[in-house]
VOLUM-68831 format. One record per residue: residue in three letters; x, z, y of N, C-alpha, C in turn; residue number from 0. Coordinates in pm, whole numbers. Last residue first. Example, Ala and Ser with C-alpha at 12.3 -4.5 7.8 and 13.67 -1.06 7.14 Angstrom:
2
{torke SER {1285 708 -225} {1367 714 -106} {1290 787 3} 1}
{torke ALA {1319 780 -569} {1230 780 -450} {1320 780 -330} 0}
This chain:
104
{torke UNK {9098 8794 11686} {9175 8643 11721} {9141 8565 11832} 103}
{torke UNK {8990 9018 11655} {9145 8999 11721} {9214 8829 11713} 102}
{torke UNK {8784 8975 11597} {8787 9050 11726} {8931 9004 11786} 101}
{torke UNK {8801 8860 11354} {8781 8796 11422} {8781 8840 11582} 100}
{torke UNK {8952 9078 11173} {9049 8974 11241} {8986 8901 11324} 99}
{torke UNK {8695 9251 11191} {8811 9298 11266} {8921 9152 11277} 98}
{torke UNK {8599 9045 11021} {8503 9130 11116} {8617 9154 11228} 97}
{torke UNK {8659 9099 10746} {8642 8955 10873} {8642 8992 10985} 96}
{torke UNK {8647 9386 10723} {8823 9332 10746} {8777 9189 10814} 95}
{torke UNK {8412 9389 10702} {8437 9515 10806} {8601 9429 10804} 94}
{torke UNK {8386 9309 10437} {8272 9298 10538} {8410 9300 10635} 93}
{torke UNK {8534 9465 10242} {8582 9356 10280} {8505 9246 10399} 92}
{torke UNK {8445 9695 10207} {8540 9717 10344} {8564 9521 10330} 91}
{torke UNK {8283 9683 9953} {8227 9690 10088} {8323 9706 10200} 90}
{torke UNK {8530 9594 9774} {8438 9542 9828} {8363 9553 9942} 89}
{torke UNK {8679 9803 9790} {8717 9754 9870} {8636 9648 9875} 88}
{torke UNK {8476 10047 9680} {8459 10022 9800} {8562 9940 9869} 87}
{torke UNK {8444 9896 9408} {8367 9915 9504} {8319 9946 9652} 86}
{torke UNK {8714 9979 9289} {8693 9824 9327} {8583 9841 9413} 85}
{torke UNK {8715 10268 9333} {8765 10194 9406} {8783 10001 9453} 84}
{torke UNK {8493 10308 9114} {8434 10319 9276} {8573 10277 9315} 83}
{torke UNK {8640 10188 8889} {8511 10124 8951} {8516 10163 9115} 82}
{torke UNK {8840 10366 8906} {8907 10229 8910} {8748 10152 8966} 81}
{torke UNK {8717 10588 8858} {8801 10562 8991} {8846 10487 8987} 80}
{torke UNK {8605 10519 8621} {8526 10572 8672} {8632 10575 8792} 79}
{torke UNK {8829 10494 8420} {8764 10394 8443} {8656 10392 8565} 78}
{torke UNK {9092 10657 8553} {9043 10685 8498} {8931 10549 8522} 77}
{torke UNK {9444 10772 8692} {9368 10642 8705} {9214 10687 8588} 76}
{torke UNK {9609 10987 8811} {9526 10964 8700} {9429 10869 8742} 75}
{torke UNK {9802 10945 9118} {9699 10994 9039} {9656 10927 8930} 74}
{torke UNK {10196 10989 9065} {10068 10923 9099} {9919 10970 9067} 73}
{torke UNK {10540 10886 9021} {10428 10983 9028} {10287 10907 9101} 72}
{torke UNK {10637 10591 8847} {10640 10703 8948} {10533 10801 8924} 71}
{torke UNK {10597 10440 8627} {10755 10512 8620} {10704 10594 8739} 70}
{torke UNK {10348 10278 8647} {10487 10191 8699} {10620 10327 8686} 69}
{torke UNK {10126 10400 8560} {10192 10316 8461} {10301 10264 8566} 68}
{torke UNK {10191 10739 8691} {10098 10588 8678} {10180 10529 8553} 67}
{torke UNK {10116 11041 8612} {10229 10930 8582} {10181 10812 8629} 66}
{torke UNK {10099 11399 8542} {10071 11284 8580} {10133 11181 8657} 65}
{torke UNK {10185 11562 8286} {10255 11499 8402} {10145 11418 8486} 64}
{torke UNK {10019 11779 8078} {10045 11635 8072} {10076 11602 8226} 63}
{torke UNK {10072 12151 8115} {10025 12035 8123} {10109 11883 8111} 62}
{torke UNK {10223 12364 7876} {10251 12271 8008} {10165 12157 8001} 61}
{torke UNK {10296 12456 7591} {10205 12449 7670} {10174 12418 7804} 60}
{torke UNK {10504 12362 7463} {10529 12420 7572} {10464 12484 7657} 59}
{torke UNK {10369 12159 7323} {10447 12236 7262} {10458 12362 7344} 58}
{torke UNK {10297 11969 7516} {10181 12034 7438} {10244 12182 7417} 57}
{torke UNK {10540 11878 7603} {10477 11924 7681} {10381 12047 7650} 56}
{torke UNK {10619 11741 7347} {10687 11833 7411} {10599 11943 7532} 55}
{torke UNK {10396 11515 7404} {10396 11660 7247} {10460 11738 7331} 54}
{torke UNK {10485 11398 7599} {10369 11471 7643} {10316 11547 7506} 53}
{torke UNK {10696 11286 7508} {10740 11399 7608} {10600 11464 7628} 52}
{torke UNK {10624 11086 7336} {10698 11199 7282} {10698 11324 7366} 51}
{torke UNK {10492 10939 7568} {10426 11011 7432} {10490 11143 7359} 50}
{torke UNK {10690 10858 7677} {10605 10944 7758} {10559 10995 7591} 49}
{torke UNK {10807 10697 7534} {10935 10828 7582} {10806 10900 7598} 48}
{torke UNK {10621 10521 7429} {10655 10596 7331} {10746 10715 7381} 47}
{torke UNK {10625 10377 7670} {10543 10445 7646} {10534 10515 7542} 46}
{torke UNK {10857 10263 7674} {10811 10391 7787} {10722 10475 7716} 45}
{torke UNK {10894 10103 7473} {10992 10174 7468} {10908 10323 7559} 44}
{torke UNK {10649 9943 7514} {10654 9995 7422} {10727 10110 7425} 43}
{torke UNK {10780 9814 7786} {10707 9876 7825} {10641 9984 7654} 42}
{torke UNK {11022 9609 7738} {11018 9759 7764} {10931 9880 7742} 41}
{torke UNK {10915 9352 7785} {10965 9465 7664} {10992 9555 7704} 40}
{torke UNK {10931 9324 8065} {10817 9335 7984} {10847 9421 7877} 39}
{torke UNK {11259 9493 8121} {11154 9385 8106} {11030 9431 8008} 38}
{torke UNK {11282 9759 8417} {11311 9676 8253} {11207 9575 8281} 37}
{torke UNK {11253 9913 8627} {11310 9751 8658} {11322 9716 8519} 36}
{torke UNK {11151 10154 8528} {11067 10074 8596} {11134 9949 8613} 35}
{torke UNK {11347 10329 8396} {11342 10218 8340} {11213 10122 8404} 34}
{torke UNK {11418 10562 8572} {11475 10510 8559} {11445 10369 8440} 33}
{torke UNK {11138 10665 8586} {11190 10580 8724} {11310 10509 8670} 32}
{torke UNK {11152 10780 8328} {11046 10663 8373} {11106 10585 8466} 31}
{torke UNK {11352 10981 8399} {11337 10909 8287} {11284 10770 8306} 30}
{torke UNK {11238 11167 8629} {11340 11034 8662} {11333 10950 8544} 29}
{torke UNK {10976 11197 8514} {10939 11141 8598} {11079 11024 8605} 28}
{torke UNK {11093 11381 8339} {11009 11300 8229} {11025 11156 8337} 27}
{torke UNK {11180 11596 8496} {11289 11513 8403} {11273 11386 8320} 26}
{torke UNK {10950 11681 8654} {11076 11575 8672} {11139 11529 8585} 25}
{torke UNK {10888 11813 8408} {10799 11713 8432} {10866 11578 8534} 24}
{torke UNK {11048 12018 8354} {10980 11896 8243} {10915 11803 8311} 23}
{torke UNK {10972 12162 8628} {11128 12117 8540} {11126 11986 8449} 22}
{torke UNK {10743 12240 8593} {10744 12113 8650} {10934 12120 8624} 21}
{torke UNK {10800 12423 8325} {10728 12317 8303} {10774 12219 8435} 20}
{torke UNK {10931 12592 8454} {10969 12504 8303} {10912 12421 8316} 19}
{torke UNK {10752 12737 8649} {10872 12626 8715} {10926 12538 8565} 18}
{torke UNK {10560 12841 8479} {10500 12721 8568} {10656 12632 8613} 17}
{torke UNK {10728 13004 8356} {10664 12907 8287} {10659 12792 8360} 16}
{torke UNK {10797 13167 8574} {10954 13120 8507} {10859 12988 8412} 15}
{torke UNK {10569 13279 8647} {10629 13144 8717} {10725 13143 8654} 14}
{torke UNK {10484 13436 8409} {10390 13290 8450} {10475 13207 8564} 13}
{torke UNK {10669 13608 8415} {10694 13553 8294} {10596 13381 8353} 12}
{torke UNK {10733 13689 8802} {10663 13674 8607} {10689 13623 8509} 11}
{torke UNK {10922 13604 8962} {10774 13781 8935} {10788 13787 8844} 10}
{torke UNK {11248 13528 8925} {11083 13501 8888} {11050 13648 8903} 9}
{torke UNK {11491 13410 9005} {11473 13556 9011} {11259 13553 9025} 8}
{torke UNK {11584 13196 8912} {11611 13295 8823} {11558 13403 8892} 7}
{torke UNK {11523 12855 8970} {11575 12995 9068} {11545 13119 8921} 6}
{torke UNK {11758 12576 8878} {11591 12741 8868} {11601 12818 8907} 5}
{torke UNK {11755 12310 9090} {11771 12424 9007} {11730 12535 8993} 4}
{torke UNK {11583 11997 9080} {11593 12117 9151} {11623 12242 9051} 3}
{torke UNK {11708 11726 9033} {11621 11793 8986} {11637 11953 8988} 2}
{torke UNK {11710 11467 9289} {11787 11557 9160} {11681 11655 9156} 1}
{torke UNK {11599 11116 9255} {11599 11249 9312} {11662 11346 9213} 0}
């Protein structure tokens, strides 16, 4: 995707910020997208671009992107939404027999 040009005619000093920043934050995003087909090795390389880019960020005061680990956009994975989501595809895994047997 291209990365949308700045509109220049800001209220504030706070949206000429807020647009810098998601400015930065595409630019971080194609970066990533662009090395999701590397190899295994790679993955050092990313994660040192992101690192660097999330000082930059600091610097800038702009929030940290949020990123999955595959190069796209995504929500913040955290250990606590990785549990309740193993949890509830457990309990849907009832409810999935259930439904192929209706339909077979």
């Amino acid at each position: 995707s291209e990365i949308p040009r700045p509109n220049r005619n800001f209220d504030s000093k706070a949206e000429r910020h807020v647009h810098f920043c998601r400015e930065r934050e595409e630019t971080l995003k194609c970066e990533l997208a662009a090395g999701s087909n590397c190899p295994a090795s790679a993955i050092v390389a990313k994660k040192a671009l992101y690192e660097l880019r999330a000082m930059e960020h600091n610097l800038y005061n702009c929030s940290r992107p949020k990123i999955d680990g595959y190069g796209g956009s995504g929500f913040s994975t955290t250990p606590a939404i990785l549990v309740t989501l193993s949890a509830l595809c457990v309990s849907l895994l009832p409810l999935k027999q259930t439904l192929f047997r209706d339909f077979i």
